[in-house]
N, C-alpha and C positions, 0 to 999 in steps of 0.2 A: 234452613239449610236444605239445600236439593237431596233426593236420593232417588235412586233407579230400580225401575224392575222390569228385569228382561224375562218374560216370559216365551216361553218355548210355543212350537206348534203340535198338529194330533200327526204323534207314530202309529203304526198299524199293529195289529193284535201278535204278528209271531216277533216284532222286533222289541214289544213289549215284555213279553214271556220268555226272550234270547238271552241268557248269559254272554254274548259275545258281545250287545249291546247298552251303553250305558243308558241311563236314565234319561226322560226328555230333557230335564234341565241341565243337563251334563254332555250334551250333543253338540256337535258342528262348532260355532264360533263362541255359544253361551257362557262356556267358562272361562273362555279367553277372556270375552269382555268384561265378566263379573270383575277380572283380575285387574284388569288395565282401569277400571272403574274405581277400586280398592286404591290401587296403586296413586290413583289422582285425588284421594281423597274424598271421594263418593260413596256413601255407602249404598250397595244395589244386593239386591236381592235377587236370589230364582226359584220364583214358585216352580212347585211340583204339581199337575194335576193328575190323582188316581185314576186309572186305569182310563188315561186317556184317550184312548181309541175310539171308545163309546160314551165317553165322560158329557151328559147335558149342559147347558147352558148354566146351570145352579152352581155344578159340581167347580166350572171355572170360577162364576162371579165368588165363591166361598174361597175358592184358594187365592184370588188375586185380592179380595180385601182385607188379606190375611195380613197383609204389608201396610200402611199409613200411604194413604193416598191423598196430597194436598196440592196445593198451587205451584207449590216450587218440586212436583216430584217428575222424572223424565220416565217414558214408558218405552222401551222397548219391541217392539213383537215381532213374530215370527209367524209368518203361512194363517192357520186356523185360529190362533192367537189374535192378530192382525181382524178379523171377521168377529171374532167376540169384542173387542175392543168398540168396533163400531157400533155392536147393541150395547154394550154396556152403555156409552157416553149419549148414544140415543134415549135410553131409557132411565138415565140418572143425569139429570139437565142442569142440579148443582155441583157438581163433581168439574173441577178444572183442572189443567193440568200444563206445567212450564212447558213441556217440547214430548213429542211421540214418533218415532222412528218407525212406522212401518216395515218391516220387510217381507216383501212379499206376499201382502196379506190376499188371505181368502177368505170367500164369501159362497164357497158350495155349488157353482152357476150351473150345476150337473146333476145338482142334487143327489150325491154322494151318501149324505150322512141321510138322508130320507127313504134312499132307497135300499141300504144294507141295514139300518139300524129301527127305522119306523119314525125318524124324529128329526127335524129341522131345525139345528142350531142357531140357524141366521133367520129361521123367522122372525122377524119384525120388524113394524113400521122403523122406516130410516127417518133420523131427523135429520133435516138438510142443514141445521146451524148446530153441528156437533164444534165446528171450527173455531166459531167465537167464543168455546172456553177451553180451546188450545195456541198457548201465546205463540207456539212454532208447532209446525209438520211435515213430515217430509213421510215419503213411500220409497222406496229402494228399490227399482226392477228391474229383470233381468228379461232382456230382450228372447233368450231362449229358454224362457221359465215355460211350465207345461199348460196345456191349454187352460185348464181350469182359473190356472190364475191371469193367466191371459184374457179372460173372459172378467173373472174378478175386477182387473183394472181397467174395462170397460166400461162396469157399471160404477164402480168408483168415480170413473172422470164424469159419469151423466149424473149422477150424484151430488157427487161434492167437487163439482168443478176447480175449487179453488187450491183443491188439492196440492201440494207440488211434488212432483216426481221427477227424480235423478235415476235415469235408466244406465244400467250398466251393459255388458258384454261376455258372455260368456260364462256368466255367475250361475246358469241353469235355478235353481231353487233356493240358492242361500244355503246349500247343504255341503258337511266337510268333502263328499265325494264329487262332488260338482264344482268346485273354487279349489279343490287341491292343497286346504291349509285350515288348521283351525284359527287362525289369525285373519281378523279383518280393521283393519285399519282407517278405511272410510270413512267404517261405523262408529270407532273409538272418535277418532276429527268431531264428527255431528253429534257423540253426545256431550262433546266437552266445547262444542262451538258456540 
């Protein structure tokens, strides 16, 4: 039996510490979909990772295999999320998985996480055949996403060419304040397609 896990991407440290803001996994579209996933009879999951903002490479790979990851499981991601996913699956070459919905992913091309925190998430060798042990994937992008991920889906296409990407409009970063809704509908279509 299939199941999902939409993991969220990295907030910044005062939206982290904000009473006005919910948790990562309870952000933007996350809970919708968790619902609409429920709703269809899927059971999905939403990892939390601790203190996200500075949280290493360990801190994610320990919360996402907190969940049963097999052949038949769909992955969701989001932004930062989306960039781990790529080392994980580079760096565990038995690990397959039915379908992976990118959204948005990032890969640091600024080197963001190096230069405020001391540490490079996305250090590591890329393996070019992450894809032949994912039966579907797709990238979700949004033509006025901000530069960094614009840069991201640069090196993605010289990457893994075979990628496929469904560019949107006007969807800025896949975030509730940028699409104006916590419902996304698309994404519900692609993980139940």
């Amino acid at each position: 039996m299939s199941n999902v896990i939409i993991f969220h991407g990295k907030g910044d440290d005062h939206e982290y510490y904000d009473h006005k803001y919910a948790s990562s996994s309870n952000l933007h579209w996350i809970p919708w979909l968790q619902n609409e996933c429920l709703i269809n009879d899927l059971p999905a999951h939403t990892p939390e990772v601790f203190r996200v903002f500075d949280a290493k490479y360990e801190d994610w790979k320990q919360e996402f295999e907190r969940y049963p990851i097999t052949s038949e499981t769909i992955v969701v991601t989001h932004s930062c999320s989306g960039g781990f996913l790529f080392r994980y699956l580079s760096e565990n070459k038995t690990v397959r998985l039915k379908k992976w919905i990118a959204v948005a992913p990032w890969l640091d091309p600024l080197k963001f996480m190096q230069n405020t925190f001391g540490f490079d998430l996305f250090d590591f060798e890329r393996d070019p055949n992450i894809l032949d042990r994912v039966d579907e994937a797709i990238i979700f992008h949004s033509e006025d996403d901000q530069e960094s991920i614009q840069l991201s889906i640069k090196e993605i296409q010289e990457t893994w060419p075979d990628f496929p990407i469904r560019i949107f409009s006007g969807y800025g970063h896949f975030c509730q304040e940028d699409m104006g809704t916590q419902e996304f509908p698309e994404l519900i279509e692609e993980v139940l397609r």
